[in-house]
C-alpha positions in Angstrom: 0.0 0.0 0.0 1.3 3.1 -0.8 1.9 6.1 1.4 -0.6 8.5 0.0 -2.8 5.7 0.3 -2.3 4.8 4.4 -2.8 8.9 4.8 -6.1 8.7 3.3 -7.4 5.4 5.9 -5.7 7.4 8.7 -7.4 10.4 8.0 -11.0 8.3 7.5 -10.8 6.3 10.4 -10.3 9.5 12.5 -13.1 11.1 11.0 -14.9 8.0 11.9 -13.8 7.8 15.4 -13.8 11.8 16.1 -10.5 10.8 17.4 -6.9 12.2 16.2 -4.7 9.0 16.3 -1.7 10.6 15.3 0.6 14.3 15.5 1.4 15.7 12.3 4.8 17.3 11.5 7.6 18.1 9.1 9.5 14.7 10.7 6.6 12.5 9.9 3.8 11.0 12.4 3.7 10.6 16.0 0.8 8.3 17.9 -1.4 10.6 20.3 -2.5 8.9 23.9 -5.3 7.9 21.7 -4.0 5.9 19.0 -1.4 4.4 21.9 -4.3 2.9 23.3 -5.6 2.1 20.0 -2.3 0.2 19.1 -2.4 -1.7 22.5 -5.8 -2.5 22.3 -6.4 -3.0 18.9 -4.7 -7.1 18.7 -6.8 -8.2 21.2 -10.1 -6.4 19.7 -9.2 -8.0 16.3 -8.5 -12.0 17.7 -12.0 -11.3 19.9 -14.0 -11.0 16.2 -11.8 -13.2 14.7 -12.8 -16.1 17.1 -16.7 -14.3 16.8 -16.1 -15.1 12.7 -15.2 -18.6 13.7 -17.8 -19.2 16.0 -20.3 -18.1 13.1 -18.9 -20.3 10.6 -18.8 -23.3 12.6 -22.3 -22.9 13.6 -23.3 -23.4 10.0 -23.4 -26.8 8.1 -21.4 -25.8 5.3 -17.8 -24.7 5.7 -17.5 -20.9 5.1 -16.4 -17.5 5.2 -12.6 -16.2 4.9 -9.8 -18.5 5.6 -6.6 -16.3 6.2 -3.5 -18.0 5.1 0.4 -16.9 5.7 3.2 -18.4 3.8 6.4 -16.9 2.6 6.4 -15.6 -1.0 7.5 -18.6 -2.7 5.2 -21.1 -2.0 1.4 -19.5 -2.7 2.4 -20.4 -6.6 3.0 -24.3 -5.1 -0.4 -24.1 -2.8 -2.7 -22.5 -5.2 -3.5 -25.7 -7.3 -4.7 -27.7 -4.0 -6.4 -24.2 -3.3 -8.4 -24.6 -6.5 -9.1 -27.9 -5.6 -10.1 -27.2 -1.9 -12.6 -23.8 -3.2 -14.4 -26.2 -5.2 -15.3 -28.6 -2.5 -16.3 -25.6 -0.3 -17.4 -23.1 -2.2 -18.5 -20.6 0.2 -15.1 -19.7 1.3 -12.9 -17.1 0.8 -9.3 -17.6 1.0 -7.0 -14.6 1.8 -3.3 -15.3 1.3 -0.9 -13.3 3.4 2.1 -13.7 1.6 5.4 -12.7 3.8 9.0 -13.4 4.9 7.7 -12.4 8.6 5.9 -14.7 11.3 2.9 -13.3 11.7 1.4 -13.9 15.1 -1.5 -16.2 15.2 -2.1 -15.9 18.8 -3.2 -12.1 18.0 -5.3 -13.6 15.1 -3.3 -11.9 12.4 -3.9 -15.3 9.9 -6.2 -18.9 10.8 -3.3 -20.8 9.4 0.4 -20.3 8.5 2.5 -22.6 6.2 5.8 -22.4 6.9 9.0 -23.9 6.0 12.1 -24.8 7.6 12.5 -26.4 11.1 9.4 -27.4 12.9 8.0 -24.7 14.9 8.3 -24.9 18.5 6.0 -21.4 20.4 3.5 -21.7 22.8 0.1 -22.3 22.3 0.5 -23.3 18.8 -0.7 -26.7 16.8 2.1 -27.6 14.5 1.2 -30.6 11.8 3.9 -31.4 9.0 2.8 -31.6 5.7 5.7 -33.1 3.9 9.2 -33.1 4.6 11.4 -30.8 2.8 14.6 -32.5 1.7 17.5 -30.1 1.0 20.9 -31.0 -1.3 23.3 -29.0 -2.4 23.2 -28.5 -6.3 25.6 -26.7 -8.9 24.0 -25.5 -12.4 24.9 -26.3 -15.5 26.7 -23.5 -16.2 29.0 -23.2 -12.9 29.8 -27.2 -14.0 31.1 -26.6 -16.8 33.5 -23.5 -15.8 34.2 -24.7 -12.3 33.3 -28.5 -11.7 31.6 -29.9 -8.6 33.6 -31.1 -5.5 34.0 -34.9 -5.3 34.5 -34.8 -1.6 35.0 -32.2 1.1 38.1 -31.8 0.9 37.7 -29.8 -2.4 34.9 -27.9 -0.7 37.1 -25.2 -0.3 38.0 -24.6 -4.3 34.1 -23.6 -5.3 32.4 -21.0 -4.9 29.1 -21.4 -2.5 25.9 -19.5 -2.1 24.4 -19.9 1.5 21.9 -18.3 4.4 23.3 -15.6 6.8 22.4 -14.8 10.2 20.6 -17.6 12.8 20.3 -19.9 9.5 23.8 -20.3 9.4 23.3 -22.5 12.6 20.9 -25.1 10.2 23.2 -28.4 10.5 23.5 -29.1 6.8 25.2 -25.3 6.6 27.1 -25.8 9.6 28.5 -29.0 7.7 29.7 -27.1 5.0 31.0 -24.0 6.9 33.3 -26.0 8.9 35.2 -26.7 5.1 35.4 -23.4 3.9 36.9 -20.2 4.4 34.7 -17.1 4.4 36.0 -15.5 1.2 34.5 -19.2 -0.9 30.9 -17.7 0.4 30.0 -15.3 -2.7 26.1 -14.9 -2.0 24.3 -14.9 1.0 20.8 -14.1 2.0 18.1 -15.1 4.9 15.9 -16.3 1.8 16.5 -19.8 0.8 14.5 -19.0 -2.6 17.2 -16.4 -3.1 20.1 -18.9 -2.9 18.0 -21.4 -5.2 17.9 -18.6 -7.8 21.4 -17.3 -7.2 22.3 -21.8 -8.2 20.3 -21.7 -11.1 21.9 -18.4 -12.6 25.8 -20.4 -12.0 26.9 -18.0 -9.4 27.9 -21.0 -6.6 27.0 -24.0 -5.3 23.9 -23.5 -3.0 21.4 -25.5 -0.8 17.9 -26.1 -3.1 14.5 -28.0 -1.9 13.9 -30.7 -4.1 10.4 -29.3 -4.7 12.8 -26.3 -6.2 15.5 -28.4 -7.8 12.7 -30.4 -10.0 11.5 -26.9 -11.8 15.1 -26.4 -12.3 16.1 -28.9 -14.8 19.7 -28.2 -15.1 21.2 -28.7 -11.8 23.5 -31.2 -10.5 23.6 -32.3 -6.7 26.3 -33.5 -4.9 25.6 -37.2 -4.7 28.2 -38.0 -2.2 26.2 -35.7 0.3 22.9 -36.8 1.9 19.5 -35.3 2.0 18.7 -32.9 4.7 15.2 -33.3 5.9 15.3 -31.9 9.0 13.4 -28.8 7.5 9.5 -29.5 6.4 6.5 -28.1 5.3 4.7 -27.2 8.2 0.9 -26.6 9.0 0.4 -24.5 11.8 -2.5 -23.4 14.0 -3.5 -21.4 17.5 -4.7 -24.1 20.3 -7.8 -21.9 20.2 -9.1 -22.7 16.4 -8.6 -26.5 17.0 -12.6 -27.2 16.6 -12.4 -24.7 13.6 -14.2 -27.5 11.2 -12.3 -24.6 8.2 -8.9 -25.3 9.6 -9.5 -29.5 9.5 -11.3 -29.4 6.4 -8.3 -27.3 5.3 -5.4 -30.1 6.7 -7.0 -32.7 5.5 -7.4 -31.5 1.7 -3.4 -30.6 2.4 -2.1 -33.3 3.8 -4.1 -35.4 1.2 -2.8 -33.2 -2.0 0.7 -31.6 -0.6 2.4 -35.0 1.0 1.1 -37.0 -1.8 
């Protein structure tokens, strides 16, 4: 949303309210003691109607009204087909996708259902099912192959080029197993992303950890076949305690777990 465009809500819900939410000047906005309060307030006003909307829709026979799904921005391409398939065996609902890198809070009702990716999430209060497990090589393209080669074992780790996650991701195992090889200056790309190191393989930059969801679209890498898979990361359908009679989010796992892990 763009800037002019939050100005004009801001300035609508305060006519609404009869309330000035915020301090105008030349440095940019400022919250007044009312929209303080609104900010504190407003999570728990928005989980209290979003358990009121569940409530409704439970209390009906068919399964409807808006099903609010997070993921990060690579995967709503790989959900939408069971998606499809899901709308037209319940057409009365809506599906919203959130798509982000952030974790939204669920506790605070901010999505029904969040499909993440990586290691299996462990905070409180939260229902965590896994959908399919992610397995993870390390691959070299076509193009970096036939310029550089591919290592044979790791010994030679240290003569490529690599592409691999920064910050708290560099504590993942199968990264730590590489890490422990190489010296700093072999590590050419980088990014929190894992998409971002799949596309930075594909384009020959390094040799890079890809899902094999990822590595089958890409039909010119090469893994490492002396190294393992890594499946301690997954696909992961996740929940708040509270919604676990929410006959949406069961009809929802079940279509997923039927379509996705199959």
């Amino acid at each position: 949303m763009n800037h002019s465009t939050v100005l004009r809500h801001i300035n609508r819900l305060e006519e609404a309210l009869s309330v000035k939410l915020f301090i105008r000047h030349q440095r940019g906005y400022q919250l007044t003691d009312a929209g303080e309060l609104m900010m504190r307030e407003f999570p728990r006003l928005m989980k209290t109607f979003g358990e009121f909307e569940d409530l409704l829709s439970s209390a009906e026979k068919n399964i409807s009204g808006n099903l609010r799904i997070t993921t990060i921005p690579d995967y709503p391409h790989i959900l939408n087909p069971a998606l499809k398939n899901f709308r037209k065996e319940y057409p009365k609902l809506r599906i919203e996708i959130v798509s982000t890198d952030e974790v939204l809070s669920l506790a605070r009702g901010e999505a029904h259902v969040s499909i993440r990716v990586g290691p299996e999430p462990s905070e409180a209060d939260l229902i965590v099912k896994r959908l399919t497990p992610m397995e993870i090589r390390f691959y070299g393209s076509q193009e970096y192959i036939d310029e550089f080669g591919l290592p044979t074992k790791p010994s030679e780790f240290d003569q490529h080029y690599w592409a691999l996650p920064s910050g708290d991701k560099r504590r993942i195992p199968f990264v730590k197993q590489i890490l422990q090889h190489i010296k700093e200056d072999n590590i050419v790309y980088q990014s929190n992303n894992f998409p971002d190191l799949a596309g930075a393989v594909a384009e020959g930059m390094a040799i890079g950890p890809v899902s094999s969801h990822k590595a089958a679209e890409l039909k010119h890498l090469t893994a490492l076949d002396f190294m393992s898979e890594h499946k301690e990361e997954g696909l992961w359908f996740v929940y708040h305690k509270d919604l676990k009679n929410s006959a949406r989010i069961q009809a929802l796992y079940k279509f997923l777990s039927d379509t996705i892990s199959n």
